[in-house]
Every structure is written in C-alpha cells, then in structure tokens.
C-alpha positions in Angstrom: 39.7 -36.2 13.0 40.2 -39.7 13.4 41.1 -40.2 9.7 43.6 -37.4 10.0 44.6 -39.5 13.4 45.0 -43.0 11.2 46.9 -41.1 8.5 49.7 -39.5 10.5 49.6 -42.9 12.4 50.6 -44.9 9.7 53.0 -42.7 8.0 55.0 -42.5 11.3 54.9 -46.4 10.6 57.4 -45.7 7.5 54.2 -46.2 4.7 54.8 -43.6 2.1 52.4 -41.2 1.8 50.9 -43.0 -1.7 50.4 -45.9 0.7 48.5 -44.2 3.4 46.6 -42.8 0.8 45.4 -46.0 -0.5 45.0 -48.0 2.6 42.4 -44.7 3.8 40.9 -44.3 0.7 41.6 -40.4 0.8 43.8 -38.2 -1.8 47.5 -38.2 -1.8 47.3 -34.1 -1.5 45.0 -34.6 1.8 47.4 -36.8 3.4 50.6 -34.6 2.4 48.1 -31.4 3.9 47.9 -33.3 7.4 51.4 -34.9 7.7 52.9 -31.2 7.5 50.3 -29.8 10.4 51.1 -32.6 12.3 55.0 -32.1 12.0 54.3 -28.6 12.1 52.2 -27.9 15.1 51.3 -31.8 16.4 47.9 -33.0 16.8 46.6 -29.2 17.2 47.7 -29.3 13.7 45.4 -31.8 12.9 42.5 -29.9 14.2 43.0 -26.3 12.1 40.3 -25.8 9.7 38.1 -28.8 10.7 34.5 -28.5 9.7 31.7 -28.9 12.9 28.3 -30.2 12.5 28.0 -28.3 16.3 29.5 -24.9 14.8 27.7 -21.8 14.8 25.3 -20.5 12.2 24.4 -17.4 11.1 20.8 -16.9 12.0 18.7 -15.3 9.5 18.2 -11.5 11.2 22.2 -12.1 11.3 22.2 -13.1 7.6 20.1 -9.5 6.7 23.0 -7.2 8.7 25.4 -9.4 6.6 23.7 -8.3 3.7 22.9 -4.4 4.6 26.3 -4.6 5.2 27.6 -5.6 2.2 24.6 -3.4 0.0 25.8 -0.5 1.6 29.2 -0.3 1.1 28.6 -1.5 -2.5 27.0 2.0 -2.9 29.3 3.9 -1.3 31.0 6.8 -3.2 34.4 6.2 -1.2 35.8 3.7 -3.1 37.2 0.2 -2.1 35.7 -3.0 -2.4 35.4 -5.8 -0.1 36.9 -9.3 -0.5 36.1 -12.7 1.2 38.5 -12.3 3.6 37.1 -8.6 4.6 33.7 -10.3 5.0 35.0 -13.4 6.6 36.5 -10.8 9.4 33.2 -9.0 9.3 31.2 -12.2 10.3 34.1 -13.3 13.0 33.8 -9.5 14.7 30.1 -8.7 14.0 28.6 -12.4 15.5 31.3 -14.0 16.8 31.4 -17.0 14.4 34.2 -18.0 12.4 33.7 -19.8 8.8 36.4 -21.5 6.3 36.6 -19.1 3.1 34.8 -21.0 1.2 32.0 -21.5 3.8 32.0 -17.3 3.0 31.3 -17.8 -0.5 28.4 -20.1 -0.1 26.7 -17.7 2.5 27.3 -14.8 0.6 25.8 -16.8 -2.7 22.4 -18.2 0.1 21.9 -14.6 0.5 21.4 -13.5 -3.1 24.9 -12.2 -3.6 27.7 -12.4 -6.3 31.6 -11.4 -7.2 30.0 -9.1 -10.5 31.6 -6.1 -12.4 30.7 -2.7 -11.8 29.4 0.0 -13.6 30.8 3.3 -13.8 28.4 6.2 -12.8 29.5 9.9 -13.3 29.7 11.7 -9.7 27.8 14.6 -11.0 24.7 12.0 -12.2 21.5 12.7 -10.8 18.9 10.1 -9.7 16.7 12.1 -8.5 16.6 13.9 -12.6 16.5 10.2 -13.9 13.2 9.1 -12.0 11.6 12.3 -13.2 13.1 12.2 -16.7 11.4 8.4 -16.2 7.9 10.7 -16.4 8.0 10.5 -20.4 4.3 10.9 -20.8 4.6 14.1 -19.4 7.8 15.1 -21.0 6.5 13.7 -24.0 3.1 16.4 -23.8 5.9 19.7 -23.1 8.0 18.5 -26.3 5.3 17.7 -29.0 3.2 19.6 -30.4 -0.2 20.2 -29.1 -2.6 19.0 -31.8 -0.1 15.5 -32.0 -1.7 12.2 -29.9 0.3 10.4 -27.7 -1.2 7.4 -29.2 0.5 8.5 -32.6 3.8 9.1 -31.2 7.2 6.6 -31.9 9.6 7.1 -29.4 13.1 6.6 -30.7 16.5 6.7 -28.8 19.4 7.7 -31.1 23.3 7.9 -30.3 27.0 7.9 -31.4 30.0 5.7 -31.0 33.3 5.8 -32.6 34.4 2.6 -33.9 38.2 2.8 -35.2 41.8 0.8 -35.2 42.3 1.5 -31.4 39.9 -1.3 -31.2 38.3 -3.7 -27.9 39.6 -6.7 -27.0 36.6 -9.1 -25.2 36.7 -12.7 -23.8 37.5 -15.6 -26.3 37.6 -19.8 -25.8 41.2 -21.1 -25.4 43.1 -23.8 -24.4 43.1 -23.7 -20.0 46.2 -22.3 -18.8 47.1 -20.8 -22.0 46.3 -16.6 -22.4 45.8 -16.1 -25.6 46.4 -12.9 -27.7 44.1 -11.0 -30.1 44.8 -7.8 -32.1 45.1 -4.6 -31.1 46.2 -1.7 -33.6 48.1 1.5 -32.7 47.1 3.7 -35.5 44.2 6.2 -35.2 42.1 6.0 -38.2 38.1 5.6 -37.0 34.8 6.8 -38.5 31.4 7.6 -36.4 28.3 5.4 -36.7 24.9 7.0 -36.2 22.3 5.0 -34.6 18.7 4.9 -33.7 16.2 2.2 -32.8 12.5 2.0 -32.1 12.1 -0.4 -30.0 8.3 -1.0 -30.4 8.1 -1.1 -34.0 11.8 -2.7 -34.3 12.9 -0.1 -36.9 16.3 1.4 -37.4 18.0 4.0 -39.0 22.3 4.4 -39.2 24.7 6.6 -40.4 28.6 6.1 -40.6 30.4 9.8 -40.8 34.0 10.5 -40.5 33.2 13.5 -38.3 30.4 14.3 -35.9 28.8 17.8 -36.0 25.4 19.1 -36.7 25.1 18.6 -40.2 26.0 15.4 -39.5 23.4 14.6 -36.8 20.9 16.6 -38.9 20.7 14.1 -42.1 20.5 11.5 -39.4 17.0 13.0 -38.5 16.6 13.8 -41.8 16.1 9.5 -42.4 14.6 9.0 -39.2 11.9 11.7 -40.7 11.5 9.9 -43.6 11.3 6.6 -42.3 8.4 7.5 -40.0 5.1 6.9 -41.1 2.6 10.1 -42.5 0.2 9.0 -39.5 2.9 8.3 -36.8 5.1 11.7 -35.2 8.9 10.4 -34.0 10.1 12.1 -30.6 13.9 11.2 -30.5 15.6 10.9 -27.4 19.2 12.1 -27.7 21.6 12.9 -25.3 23.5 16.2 -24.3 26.4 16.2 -27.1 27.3 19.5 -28.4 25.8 18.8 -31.7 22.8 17.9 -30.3 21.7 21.4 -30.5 18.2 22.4 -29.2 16.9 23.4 -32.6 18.2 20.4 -34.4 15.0 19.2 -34.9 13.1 22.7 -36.4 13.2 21.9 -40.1 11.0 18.4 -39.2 6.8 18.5 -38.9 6.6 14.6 -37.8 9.3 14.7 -35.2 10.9 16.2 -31.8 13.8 15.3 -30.0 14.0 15.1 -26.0 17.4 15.1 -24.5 17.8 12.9 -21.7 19.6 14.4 -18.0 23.0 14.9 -18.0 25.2 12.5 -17.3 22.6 9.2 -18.0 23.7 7.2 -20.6 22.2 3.7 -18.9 19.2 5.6 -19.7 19.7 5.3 -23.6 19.5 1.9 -24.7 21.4 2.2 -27.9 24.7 1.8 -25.3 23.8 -1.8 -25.3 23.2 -2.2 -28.8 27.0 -0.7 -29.3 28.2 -3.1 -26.9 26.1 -5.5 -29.2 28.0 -4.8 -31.9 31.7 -4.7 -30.3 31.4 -8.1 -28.8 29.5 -9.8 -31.4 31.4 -8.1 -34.6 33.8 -5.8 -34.5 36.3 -6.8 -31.5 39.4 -8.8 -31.6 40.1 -7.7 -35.3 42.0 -4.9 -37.3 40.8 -2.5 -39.9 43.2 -1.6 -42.8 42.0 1.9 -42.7 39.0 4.1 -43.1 37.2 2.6 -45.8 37.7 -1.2 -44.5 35.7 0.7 -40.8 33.6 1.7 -42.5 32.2 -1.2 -44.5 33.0 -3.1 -41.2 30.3 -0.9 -38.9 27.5 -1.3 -42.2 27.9 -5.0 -42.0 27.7 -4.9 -38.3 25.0 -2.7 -37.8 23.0 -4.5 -40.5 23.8 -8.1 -38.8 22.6 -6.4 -35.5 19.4 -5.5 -37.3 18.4 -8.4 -38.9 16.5 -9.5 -36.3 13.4 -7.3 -35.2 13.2 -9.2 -32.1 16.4 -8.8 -31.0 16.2 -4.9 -31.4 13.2 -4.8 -29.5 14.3 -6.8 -26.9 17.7 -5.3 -26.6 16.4 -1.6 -26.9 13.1 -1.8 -24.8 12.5 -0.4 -21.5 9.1 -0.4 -19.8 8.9 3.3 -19.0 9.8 3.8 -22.7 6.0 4.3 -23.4 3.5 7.3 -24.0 0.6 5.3 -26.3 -1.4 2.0 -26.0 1.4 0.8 -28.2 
C-alpha cells in the first residue's frame, strides 16, 4: 500500500508517470493501474485487489469439498462447465473467503486439477458392461474353443477409419500472434484403412478398401489368420459395425473374434493408433484423389509400425491379457 501511496504522491507532484516509475523502481503499467483507482475511487482505490499475508486460507477438509465439488459436476450428464470465475464465486459463497483469479488457478492446480479437453461418451454407454467386458479371461474361455490354451492365445484389437480429402486440421508452431492457415479440401473422395495390432507381440496387419462390407473385413482376417503362428490361436476384438457379423470369423481354425459392448470405443486401442497417424502423417495436407489416399494411409500406417515398441506401448492395456504372456 504504501508504494501505491508514494506513487499517486508523486504523480500529483506533476512527475510523469515514466518518472514515478523509475524513481519506485516499479513498471510503468503498475503505476498507470493505481493512478486511475486513485482518480477513480481515491485511496479505497488503492486498496482493491491487494494481496494479505493475514487473508484467509482454505483449510485442507475445505480444499476436498472444493474438489468434490468440482469432480462432480465434471461428471455430470447436464452439461455446462465451470470457469474460474464460477469457482472463485463457489469458494467466496461456500467458505466465506475471497481470492484474486489467479490465486483460483493456483489452488485449483495444489489440489491436482487442470483446464483439460473432454472426451465424448455416448449417453447410451454402459460402465457397468465395460468393467465386465474388462473380465477377458473369462470372455476369452466362452469364445474359443475348448481344446485351445489360454496360454496360446494372441489377443488382437482390429478397427476402421476413413481417411479422405475432408481431412483434420491439428496444432502447428507459428509465429505468436499470427494464426496460421493449413489445408482443408472440399471434395469427398476417401478410402478405408483396415487395422489391427497385437500389442504383445507388436505385430500388425492393414488393409486400405474403398468400401467397407464383409468381404472386406473378411480378407482382413483372412491376413490376420495367416500371420498368426501354427502354435498360437488369434481372438480379435472388433467392435459392433454392421459388417462385423457374428459368423465373420467361421471359415478360420486359429482364430475368434470378441465384439466389445456397445458404444465403447476407448475400449479399443486402435482409436489411438488412428489418432497416431492423423496427427503425426496425414493432417494439415491434401490428397489429389483416391489413389494419392491411398498410397498416403500405406506410408502412414507403415511409418506408425516401424517401431515394435511404439505399437506396444500405444496399443497395450493391462486387462488386455488371458496367458502368462
């Protein structure tokens, strides 16, 4: 306060403001900030927003409503979102104690929280199907067949995306200030890539289509089949797609597919791999047409796939297992 005090002070002396601001050895922008307040609203101007070493603090059972709070509306299914602001209220109404915004910040960043992006989650999704769906050892007994070990099984996770001229646009480096542009095509030409990954062996397999149907999805078994060893059996996990017909797999003797619940696909870690493959490869460009996507997706998959590691890290998931693999 008494800086503030010194500062008006010596501007009412006729000192410009660049003066003050030397002489105090504080920034021109402070000064500016407390001559207004004081011409404003006098010396209770000077006293808004002032930081106390005696102010109130949130005490630590205080700190866990604050964050119940927060949780809890995070996972609410009625939409909205809170601000700083919003929570800056909260803390004034709820305890009484009022905190600059950015105070707000750093408590909500002490207490293990951050400003993050959501993920979308289908209304109709079931947790309850996910946990038990989480069971593979004993999903993995009902689908196989009975003389097959778990120790010899592979568990693969297989899916589709469509990659195509109405393509992503993602984050890039630029100069600050400046928002720069990147491509975005109008026309509709696009072509289906195949893929499957097991992620404790690190194998692949892909296929790029210009349609998806069940003959489609059938020769994509057909190398997953092939690529699986004569003492190993291959249960694919697959989603719900209408191609993804429940006796896909019946002209196969080393391999089953599982279809995961409805409306799960954070369950099927090929979702990441074509995030992978958008951010890393194919975003930010154009395609000429359907041949140029397609050689585009095979030397994106195959860049994605050069490293073993990286599949198995990407595509791993600890309740992924049925063996002593």
């Amino acid at each position: 306060m008494r800086i503030r005090i010194l500062a008006v002070s010596c501007f009412l002396e006729c000192h410009n403001r660049a003066q003050v601001a030397r002489q105090l050895k504080v920034s021109r922008r402070s000064v500016n900030e407390w001559v207004k307040k004081y011409l404003d609203s006098g010396i209770d101007g000077l006293k808004a927003n002032m930081r106390s070493t005696n102010a109130s603090k949130l005490s630590e059972q205080q700190k866990r409503t604050l964050y119940q709070y927060i949780d809890d509306l995070s996972r609410s299914e009625l939409g909205g979102r809170l601000t700083g602001v919003d929570i800056q209220s909260y803390i004034e109404q709820q305890f009484g104690i009022h905190y600059h915004l950015n105070h707000v910040y750093k408590i909500l960043k002490s207490i293990g929280l951050s400003w993050i992006t959501s993920r979308s989650k289908h209304p109709k999704q079931s947790l309850e199907a996910q946990a038990e769906f989480k069971k593979l050892i004993s999903k993995t007994i009902a689908t196989i067949p009975v003389y097959i070990s778990l120790d010899s099984v592979d568990i693969w996770f297989q899916d589709e995306a469509r990659f195509g001229q109405q393509n992503t646009t993602t984050k890039l480096w630029a100069t600050k200030g400046s928002r720069p542009r990147a491509v975005k095509q109008q026309q509709f030409e696009y072509a289906y890539l195949f893929g499957a990954v097991c992620p404790s062996t690190g194998a692949t397999e892909a296929l790029v289509t210009p349609f998806v149907n069940r003959e489609a999805m059938r020769q994509h078994l057909k190398q997953i089949s092939e690529a699986t060893h004569s003492d190993r059996y291959a249960l694919v996990i697959i989603d719900g797609a209408g191609w993804h017909t429940d006796d896909i797999a019946k002209d196969f003797d080393n391999l089953s597919v599982l279809k995961l619940p409805p409306y799960s696909p954070e369950l099927n870690p090929i979702e990441q791999v074509w995030q992978w493959l958008r951010q890393h490869c194919l975003a930010n460009r154009c395609f000429e047409g359907y041949n140029d996507i397609v050689e585009q997706c095979c030397s994106a998959w195959n860049t994605f796939i050069q490293c073993k590691d990286r599949v198995k890290s990407l595509c791993t998931r600890d309740w992924a297992k049925v063996g002593n693999i």
